[in-house]
C-alpha positions in Angstrom: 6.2 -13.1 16.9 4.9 -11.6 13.7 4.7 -15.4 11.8 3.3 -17.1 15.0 0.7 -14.5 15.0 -0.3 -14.2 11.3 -0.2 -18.4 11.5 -2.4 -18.0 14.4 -4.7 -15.4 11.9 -5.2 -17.3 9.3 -5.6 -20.8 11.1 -9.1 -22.4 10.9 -10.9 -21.4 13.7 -10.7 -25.2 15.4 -6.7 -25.0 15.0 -6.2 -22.0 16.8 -6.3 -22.9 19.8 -4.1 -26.1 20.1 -1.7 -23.7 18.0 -1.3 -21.3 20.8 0.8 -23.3 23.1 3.9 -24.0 20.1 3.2 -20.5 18.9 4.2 -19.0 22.6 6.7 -22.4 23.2 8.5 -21.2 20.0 8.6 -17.4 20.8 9.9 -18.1 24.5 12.7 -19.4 22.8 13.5 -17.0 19.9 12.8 -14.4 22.6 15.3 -16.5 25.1 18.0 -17.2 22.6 18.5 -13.4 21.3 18.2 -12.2 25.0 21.3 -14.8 25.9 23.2 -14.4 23.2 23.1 -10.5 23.9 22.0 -9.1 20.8 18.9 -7.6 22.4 17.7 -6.6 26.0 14.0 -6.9 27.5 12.8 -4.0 26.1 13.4 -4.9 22.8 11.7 -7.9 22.9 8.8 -6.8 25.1 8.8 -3.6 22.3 8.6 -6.2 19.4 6.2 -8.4 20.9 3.8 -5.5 21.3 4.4 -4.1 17.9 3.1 -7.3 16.4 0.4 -7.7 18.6 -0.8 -4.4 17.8 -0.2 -5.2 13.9 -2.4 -8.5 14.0 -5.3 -6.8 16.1 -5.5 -4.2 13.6 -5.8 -6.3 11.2 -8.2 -8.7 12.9 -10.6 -5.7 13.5 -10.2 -5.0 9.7 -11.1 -8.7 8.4 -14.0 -8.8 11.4 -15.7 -5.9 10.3 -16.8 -8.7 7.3 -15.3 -6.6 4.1 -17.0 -3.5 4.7 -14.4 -0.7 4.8 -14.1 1.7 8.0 -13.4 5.1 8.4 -9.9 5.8 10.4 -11.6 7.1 13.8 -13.6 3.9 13.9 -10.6 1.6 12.8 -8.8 3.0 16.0 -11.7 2.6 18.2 -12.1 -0.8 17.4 -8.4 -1.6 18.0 -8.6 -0.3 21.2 -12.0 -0.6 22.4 -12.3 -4.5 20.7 -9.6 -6.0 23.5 -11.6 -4.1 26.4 -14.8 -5.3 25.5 -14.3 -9.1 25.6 
């Protein structure tokens, strides 16, 4: 989840969308293999898709903030409040 996501980051804007579908294709079936061969349960694959979703959008709201640096308070209200207000 963590490389289809930072590929997904640092594609050009016009990429990122036709790389969403083999992004989510390829996780479904990292995700599906690990879950079968029973190494891990849903949880722990819901928990680590999560993780790196939260990871990327923090980092998203860092780099889209254009450079400038941000306090902590404001760097966590933008991580949350950025999702909510699209």
């Amino acid at each position: 989840m963590g490389i289809a996501l930072g590929l997904l980051l640092i594609a050009p804007s016009w990429m990122r969308l036709a790389g969403i579908v083999p992004c989510a294709v390829w996780v479904t079936l990292v995700s599906r293999d690990i879950m079968g061969d029973g190494w891990h349960r849903f949880s722990d694959v819901m928990g680590s898709v999560l993780l790196a979703a939260a990871i990327v959008s923090l980092v998203a709201a860092m780099v889209a903030v254009g450079g400038r640096r941000m306090g902590g308070l404001a760097l966590v209200a933008t991580l949350v409040g950025g999702p909510m207000a699209r």
